[in-house]
C-alpha positions as CSV (number, residue, x, y, z in Angstrom):
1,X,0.0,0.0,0.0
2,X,1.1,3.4,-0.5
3,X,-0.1,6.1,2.3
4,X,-0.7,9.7,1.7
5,X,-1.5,11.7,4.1
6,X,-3.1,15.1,3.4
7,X,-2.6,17.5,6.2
8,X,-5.5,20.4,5.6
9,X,-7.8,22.9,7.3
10,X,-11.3,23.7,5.8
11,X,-10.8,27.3,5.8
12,X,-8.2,26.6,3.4
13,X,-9.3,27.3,-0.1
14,X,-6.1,26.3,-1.9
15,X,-6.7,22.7,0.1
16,X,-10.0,21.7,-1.7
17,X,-8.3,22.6,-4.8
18,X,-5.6,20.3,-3.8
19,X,-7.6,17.4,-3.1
20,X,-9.7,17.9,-6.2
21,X,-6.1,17.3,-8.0
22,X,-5.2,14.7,-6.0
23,X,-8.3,12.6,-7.0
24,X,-8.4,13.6,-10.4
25,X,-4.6,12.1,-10.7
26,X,-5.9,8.6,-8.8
27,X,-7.9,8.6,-10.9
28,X,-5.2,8.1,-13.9
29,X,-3.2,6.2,-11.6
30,X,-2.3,2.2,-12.2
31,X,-2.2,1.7,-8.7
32,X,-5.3,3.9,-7.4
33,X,-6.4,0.5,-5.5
34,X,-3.5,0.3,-3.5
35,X,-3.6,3.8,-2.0
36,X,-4.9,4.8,1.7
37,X,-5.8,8.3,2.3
38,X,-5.2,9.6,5.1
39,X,-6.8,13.1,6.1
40,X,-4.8,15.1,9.3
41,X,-6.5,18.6,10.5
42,X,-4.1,21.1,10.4
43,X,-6.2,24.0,11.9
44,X,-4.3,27.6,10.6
45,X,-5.8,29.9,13.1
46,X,-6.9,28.1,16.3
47,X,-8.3,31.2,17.4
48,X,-10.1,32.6,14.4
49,X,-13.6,34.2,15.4
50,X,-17.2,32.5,14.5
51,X,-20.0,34.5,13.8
52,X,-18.9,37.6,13.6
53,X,-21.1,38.8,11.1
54,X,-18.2,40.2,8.8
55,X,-17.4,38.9,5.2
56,X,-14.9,36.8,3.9
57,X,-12.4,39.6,3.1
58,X,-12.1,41.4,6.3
59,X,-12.7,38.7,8.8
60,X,-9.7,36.9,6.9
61,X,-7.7,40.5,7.2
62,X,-8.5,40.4,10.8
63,X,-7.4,36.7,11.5
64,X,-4.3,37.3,9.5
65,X,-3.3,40.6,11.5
66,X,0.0,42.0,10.4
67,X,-1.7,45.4,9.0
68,X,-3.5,42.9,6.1
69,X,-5.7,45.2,4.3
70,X,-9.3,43.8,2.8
71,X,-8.7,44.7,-0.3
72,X,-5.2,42.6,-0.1
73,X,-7.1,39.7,1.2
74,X,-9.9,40.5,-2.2
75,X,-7.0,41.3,-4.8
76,X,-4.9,38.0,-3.7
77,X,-8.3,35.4,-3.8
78,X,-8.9,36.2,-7.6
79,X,-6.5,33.9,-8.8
80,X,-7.6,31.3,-6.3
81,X,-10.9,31.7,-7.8
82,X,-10.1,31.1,-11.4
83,X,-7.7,27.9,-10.1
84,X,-10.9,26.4,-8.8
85,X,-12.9,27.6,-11.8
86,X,-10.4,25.9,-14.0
87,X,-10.8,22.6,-12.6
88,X,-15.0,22.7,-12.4
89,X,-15.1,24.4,-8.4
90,X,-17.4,27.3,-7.5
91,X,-16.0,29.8,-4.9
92,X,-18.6,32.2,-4.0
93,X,-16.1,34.2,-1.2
94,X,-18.7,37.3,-1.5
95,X,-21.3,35.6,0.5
96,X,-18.9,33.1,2.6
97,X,-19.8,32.8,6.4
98,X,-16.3,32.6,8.1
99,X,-16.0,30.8,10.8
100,X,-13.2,29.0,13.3
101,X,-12.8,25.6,11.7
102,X,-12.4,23.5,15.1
103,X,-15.9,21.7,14.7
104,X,-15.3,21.0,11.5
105,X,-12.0,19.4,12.1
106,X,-13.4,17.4,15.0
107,X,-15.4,15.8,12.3
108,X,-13.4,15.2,10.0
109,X,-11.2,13.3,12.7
110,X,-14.5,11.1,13.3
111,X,-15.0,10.8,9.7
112,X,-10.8,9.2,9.1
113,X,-12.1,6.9,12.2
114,X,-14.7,5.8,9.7
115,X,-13.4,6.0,6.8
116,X,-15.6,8.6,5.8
117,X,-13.1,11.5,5.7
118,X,-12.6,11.7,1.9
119,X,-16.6,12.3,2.0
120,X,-16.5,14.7,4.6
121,X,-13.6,17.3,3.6
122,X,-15.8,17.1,0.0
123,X,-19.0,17.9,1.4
124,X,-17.7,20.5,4.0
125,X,-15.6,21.9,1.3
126,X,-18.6,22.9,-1.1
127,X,-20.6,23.9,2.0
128,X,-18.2,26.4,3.0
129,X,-17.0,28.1,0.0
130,X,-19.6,27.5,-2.6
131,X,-22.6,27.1,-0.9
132,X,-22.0,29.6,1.5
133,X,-23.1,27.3,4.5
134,X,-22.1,28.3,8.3
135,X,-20.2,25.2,9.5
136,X,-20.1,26.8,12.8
137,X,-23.3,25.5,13.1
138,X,-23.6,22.4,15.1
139,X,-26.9,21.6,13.3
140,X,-25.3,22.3,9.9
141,X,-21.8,19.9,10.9
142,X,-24.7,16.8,11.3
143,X,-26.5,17.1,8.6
144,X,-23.5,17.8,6.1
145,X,-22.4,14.7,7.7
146,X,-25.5,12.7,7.1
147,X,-25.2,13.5,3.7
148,X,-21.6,12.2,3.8
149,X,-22.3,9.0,4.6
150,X,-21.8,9.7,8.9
151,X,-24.0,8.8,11.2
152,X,-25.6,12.3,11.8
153,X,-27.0,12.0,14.9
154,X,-23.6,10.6,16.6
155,X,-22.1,13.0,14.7
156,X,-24.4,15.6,16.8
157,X,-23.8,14.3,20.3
158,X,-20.2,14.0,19.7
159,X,-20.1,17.6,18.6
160,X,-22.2,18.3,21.9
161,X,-19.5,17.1,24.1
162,X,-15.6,18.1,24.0
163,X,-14.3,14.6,22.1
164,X,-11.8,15.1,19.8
165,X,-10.9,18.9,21.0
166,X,-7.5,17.8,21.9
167,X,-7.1,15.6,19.1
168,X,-7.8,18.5,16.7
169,X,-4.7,20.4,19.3
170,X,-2.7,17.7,19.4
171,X,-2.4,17.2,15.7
172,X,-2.1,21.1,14.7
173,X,1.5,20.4,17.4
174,X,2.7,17.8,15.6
175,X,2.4,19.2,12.5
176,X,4.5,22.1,13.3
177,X,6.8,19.3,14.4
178,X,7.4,18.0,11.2
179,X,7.5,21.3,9.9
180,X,4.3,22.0,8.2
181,X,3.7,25.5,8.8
182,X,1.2,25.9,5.9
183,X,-1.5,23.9,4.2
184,X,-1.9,22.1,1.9
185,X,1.0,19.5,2.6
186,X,1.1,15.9,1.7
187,X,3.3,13.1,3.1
188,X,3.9,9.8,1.4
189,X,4.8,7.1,3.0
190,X,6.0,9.1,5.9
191,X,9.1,10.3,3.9
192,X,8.4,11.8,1.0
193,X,7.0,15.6,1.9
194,X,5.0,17.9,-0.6
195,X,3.7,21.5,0.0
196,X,1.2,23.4,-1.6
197,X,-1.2,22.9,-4.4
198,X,0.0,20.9,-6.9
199,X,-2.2,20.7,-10.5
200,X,-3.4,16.7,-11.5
201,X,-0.7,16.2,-14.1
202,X,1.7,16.6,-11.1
203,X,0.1,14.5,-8.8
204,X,0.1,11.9,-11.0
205,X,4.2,12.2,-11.8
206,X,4.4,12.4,-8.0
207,X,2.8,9.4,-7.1
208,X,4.4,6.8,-9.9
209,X,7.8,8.6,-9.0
210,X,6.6,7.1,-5.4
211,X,5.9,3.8,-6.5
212,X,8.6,3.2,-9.0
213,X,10.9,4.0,-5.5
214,X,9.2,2.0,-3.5
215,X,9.0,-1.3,-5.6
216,X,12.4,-0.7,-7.8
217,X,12.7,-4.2,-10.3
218,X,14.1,-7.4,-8.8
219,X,16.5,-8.8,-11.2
220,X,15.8,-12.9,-11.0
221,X,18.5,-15.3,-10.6
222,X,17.6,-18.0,-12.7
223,X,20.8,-19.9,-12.4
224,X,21.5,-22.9,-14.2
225,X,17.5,-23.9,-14.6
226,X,15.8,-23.8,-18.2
227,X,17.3,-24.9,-21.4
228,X,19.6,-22.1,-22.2
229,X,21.1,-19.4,-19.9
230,X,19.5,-16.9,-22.7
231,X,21.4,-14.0,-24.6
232,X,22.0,-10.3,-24.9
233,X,22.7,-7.8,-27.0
234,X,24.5,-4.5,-26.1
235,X,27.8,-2.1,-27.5
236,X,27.3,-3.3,-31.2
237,X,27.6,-6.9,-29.9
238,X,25.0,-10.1,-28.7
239,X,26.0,-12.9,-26.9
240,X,24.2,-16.3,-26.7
């Protein structure tokens, strides 16, 4: 099997671009059976405000501090926009509902448990930036997980009570460990690290690179068995 874990946060618009890549290049991939995904929340501002009642542009100036203008934050997402255009997504940022991402997360750490995350990050990424869907909502998380293939009650209660708070913490921590310090970032086979958004045709170099390193030939040693040792030809000459 080959593992690739995709280290993400939903407020990160370049990371359902990046997935949407990533799927369209398994897609083209031989091996596509033999891949696990693995989905880790990387949450980029613990802190961010929910309901706050500001737009997209100037609740993402305010999270980002540093003197950040709104019209920086506008100016900078157009190209993001047409990215996801260019590959079929809809990013309707004008009437977004911001929100911290920690509930969210929480699922989507439910979700890996069963083996729903793929769904999940999907669902939650067209509910936040195309559908313009407030998944600070506790409501909202269930039934978006329903509709994932969760259980949407469970999903409810769980949200209800403070499981998987510290996972959500605790993974954020050991990301910065490893020395993520931005999303997206994929890690395959827990040695081989790629940041950023990366477009399909990439993905799909990076993965057979990964396999072809992983599974190099075997030459067989055939020894004395069959009926001749067999020949070759090479430098202009063959020998038999």
């Amino acid at each position: 099997m080959m593992k690739i874990e995709v280290w993400s946060d939903v407020m990160c618009p370049l990371c359902y671009i990046g997935k949407t890549n990533l799927e369209i290049a398994l897609e083209q991939f031989e091996h596509k059976a033999e891949v696990e995904l693995v989905y880790r929340p990387f949450q980029l501002f613990p802190n961010a405000p929910s309901n706050t009642g500001k737009d997209y542009y100037s609740w993402t100036a305010e999270v980002h501090g540093g003197g950040m203008s709104t019209e920086y934050v506008r100016e900078g997402n157009k190209s993001v926009v047409k990215m996801a255009k260019d590959i079929g997504l809809t990013y309707n940022l004008d009437t977004m509902i911001p929100s911290n991402t920690s509930d969210a997360l929480r699922v989507a750490v439910y979700a890996q448990e069963h083996n729903k995350a793929g769904e999940w990050m999907t669902q939650v990424y067209k509910a936040y930036f195309t559908d313009s869907t407030d998944i600070g909502d506790h409501e909202t998380l269930a039934r978006l997980a329903g509709e994932s293939g969760l259980h949407a009650q469970e999903v409810l209660d769980m949200l209800s009570s403070d499981k998987y708070k510290d996972t959500v913490k605790k993974e954020r921590h050991l990301g910065s460990r490893l020395g993520i310090t931005g999303t997206p970032f994929y890690i395959f086979n827990d040695k081989y690290a790629v940041s950023g958004v990366r477009p399909s045709g990439v993905f799909l170099e990076l993965l057979e690179q990964v396999w072809r390193e992983e599974h190099p030939l075997q030459m067989i040693d055939l020894g004395s068995t069959g009926d001749s040792e067999g020949g070759l030809c090479g430098d202009g000459v063959c020998k038999i």
